[in-house]
N, C-alpha and C positions, 0 to 999 in steps of 0.2 A: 504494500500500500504506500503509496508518494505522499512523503512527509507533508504536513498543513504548514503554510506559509505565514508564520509571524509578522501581524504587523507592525510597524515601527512605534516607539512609546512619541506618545505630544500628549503637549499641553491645551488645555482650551483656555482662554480667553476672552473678555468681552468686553468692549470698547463701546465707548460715546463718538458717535462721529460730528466736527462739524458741521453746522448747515449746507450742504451743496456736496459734499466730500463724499458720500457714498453715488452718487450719480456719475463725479467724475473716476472713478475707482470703474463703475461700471461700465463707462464709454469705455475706458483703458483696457478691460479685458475683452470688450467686445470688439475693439478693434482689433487684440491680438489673438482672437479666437481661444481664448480660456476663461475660466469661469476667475471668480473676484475672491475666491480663497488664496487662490492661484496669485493674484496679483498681490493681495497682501503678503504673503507667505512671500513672496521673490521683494518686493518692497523691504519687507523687516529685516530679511538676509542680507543686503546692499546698507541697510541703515547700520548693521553689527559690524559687516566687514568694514565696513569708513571708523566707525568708533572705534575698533577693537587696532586697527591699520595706523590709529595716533589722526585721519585723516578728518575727522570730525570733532569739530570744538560748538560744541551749542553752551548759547548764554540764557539762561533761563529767568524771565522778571521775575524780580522778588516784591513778595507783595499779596495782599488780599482780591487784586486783580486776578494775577497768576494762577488760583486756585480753584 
């Protein structure tokens, strides 16, 4: 019998999006013919590699706005 094929371990997640942010999330996949898990999931990976690469510096407002 042919061993069952383990799926990979993840995390879920659940995010607030800004106003208009998930529409264009969804043009983006639909232009590249994949579905918008797909586009976040390659978005967060590009965001880790620049951070983790020293190639990403974000300045975060401090402040009761920020929150």
């Amino acid at each position: 019998m042919p061993k069952k094929r383990q799926a990979p371990e993840s995390d879920r997640v659940t995010v607030t999006l800004a106003p208009g942010q998930r529409a264009v999330l969804e043009r983006i996949a639909e232009q590249n013919e994949t579905t918008l898990a797909f586009v976040v999931r390659y978005a967060l990976k590009q965001f880790i590699q620049e951070s983790e690469s020293g190639q990403l510096k974000l300045e975060f407002p401090i402040g009761p706005a920020s929150q």
